[in-house]
ROTOR-930805 format. One record per residue (C-alpha): residue in three letters; chain; z, x, y. Coordinates in pm, whole numbers. Each point is the difference from the previous one (the first is absolute). Layout:
ROTOR-930805
+------+-------+--------+--------+--------+
: resn : chain :      z :      x :      y :
+------+-------+--------+--------+--------+
:  ALA :     A :      Z :      X :      Y :
...
+------+-------+--------+--------+--------+
end
This chain:
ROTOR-930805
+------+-------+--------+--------+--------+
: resn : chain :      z :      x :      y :
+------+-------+--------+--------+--------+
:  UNK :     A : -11890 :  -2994 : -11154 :
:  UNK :     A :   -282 :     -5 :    244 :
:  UNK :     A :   -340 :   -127 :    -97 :
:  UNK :     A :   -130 :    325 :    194 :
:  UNK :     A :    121 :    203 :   -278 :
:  UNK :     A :    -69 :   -197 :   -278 :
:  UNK :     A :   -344 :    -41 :    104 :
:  UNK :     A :    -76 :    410 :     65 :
:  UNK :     A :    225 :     67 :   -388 :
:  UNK :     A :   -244 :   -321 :   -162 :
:  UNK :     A :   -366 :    178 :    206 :
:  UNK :     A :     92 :    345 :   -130 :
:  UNK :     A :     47 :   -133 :   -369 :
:  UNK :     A :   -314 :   -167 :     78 :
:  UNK :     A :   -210 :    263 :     93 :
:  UNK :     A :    114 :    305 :   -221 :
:  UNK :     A :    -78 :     37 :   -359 :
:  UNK :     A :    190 :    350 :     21 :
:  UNK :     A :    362 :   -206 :     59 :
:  UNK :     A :    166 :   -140 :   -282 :
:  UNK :     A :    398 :   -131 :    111 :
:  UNK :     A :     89 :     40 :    298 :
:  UNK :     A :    334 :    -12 :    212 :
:  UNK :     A :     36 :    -86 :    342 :
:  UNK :     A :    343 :     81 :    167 :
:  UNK :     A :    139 :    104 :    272 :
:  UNK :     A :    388 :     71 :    154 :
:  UNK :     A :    116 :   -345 :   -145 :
:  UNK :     A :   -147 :     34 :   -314 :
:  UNK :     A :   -295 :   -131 :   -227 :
:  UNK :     A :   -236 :   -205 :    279 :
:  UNK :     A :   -293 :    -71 :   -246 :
:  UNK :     A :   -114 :     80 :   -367 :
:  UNK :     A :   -175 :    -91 :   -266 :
:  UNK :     A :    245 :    191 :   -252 :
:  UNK :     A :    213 :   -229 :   -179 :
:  UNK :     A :    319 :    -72 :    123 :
:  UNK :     A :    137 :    199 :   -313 :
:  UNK :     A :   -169 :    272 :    116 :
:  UNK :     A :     50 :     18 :    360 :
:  UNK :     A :    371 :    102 :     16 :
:  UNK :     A :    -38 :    353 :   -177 :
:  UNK :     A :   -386 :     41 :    148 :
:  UNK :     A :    190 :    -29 :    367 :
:  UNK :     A :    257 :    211 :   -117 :
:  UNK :     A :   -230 :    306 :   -101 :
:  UNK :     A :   -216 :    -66 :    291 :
:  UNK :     A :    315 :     56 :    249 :
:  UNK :     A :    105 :    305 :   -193 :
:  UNK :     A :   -363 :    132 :     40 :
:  UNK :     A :    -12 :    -38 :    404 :
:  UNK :     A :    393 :     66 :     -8 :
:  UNK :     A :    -94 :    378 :   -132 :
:  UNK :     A :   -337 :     65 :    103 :
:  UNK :     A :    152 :    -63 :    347 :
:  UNK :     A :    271 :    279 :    -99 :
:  UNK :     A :   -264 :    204 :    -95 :
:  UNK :     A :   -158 :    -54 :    295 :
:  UNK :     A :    242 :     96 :    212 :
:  UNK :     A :     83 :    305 :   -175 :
:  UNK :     A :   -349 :    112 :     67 :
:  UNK :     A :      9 :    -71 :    356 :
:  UNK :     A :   -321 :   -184 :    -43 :
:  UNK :     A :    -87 :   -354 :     90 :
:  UNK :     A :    136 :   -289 :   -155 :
:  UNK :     A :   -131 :   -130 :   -349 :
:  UNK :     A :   -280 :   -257 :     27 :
:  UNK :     A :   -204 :     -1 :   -347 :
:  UNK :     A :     70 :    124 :   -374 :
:  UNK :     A :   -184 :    -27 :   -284 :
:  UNK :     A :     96 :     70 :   -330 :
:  UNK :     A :   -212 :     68 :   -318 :
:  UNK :     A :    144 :   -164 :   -336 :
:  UNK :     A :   -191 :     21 :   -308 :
:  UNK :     A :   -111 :   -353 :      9 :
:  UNK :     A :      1 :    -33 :    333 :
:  UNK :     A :    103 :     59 :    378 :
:  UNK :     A :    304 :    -88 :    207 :
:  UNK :     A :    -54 :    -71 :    394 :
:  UNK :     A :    223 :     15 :    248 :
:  UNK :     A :    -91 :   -102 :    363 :
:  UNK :     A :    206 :    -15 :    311 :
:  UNK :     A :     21 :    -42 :    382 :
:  UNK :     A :     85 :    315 :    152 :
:  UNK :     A :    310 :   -119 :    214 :
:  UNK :     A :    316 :     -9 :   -132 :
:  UNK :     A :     92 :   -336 :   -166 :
:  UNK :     A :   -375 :   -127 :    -19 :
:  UNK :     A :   -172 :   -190 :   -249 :
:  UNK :     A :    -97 :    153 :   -338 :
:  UNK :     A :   -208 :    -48 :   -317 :
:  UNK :     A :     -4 :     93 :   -376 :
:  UNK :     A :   -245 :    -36 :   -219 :
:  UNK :     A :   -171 :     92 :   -276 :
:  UNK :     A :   -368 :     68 :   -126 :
:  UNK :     A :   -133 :     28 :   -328 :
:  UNK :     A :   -182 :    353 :   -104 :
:  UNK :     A :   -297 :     45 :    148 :
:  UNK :     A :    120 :   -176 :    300 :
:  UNK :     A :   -180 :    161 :    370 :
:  UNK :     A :    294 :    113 :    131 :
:  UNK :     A :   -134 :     49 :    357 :
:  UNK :     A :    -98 :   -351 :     -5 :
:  UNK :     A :    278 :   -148 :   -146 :
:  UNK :     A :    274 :    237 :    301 :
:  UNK :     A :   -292 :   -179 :    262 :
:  UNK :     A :     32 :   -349 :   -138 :
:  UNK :     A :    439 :     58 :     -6 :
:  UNK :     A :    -33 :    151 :    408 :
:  UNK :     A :   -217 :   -312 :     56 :
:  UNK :     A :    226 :   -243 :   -168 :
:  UNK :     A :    286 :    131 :    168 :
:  UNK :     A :   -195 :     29 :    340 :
:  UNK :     A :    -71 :   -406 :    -21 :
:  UNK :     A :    394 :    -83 :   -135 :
:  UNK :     A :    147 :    178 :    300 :
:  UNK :     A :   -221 :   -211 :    231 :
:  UNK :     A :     33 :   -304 :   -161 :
:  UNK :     A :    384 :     13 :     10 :
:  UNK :     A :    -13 :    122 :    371 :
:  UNK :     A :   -216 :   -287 :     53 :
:  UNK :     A :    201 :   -242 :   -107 :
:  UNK :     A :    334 :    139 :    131 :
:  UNK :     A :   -165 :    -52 :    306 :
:  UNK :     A :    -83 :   -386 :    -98 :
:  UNK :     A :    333 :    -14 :   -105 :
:  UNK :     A :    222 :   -251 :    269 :
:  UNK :     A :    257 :    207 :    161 :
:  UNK :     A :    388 :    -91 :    -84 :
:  UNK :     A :    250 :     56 :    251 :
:  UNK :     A :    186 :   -176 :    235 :
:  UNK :     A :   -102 :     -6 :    399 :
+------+-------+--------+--------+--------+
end
């Protein structure tokens, strides 16, 4: 896990009251969270089902791939937040009612904004393997 990522997922829990639990992930699976572990197995499984058809969807429409969806509970919201290239880095999360939306979609983009940089920042630090 890089500290890059940890460290945008721990600032955006920081600096939004409109985020509840969150759930960092990307290609490989769950990166960061503050679920519980019980939890994060099914909340990764919806979450991939969501991008899986909303990219179907998508598609069908001809229009541009999905990048934000919010969805109105009674008690609540559900966010979903992801890079627009295929096989990027993603977030769920969740808001209580009365939650800014807007501001809680900015704080998500900005989270995963600073998590993409962070791990491209250290993949760079990273020592190379290889033989010469």
């Amino acid at each position: 896990m890089s500290t890059g990522v940890e460290t945008a997922f721990k600032e955006m829990l920081d600096i939004s009251s409109d985020i509840d639990k969150a759930l960092l992930f990307g290609p490989e699976g769950v990166l960061v969270s503050n679920m519980s572990e019980e939890a994060q197995p099914a909340a990764l499984a919806n979450a991939q089902e969501l991008v899986r058809l909303a990219g179907l969807r998508a598609a069908d429409m001809g229009s541009q791939p999905l990048t934000q969806m919010v969805i109105e509970t009674p008690v609540g919201f559900v966010f979903l937040v992801q890079e627009a290239e295929a096989d990027g880095l993603a977030v769920l999360a969740t808001g209580k009612k009365g939650s800014r939306v807007g501001l809680a979609l900015y704080d998500l983009k900005t989270c995963l904004r600073d998590a993409h940089e962070g791990a491209e920042s250290t993949d760079a630090e990273a020592p190379e393997t290889g033989e010469a």
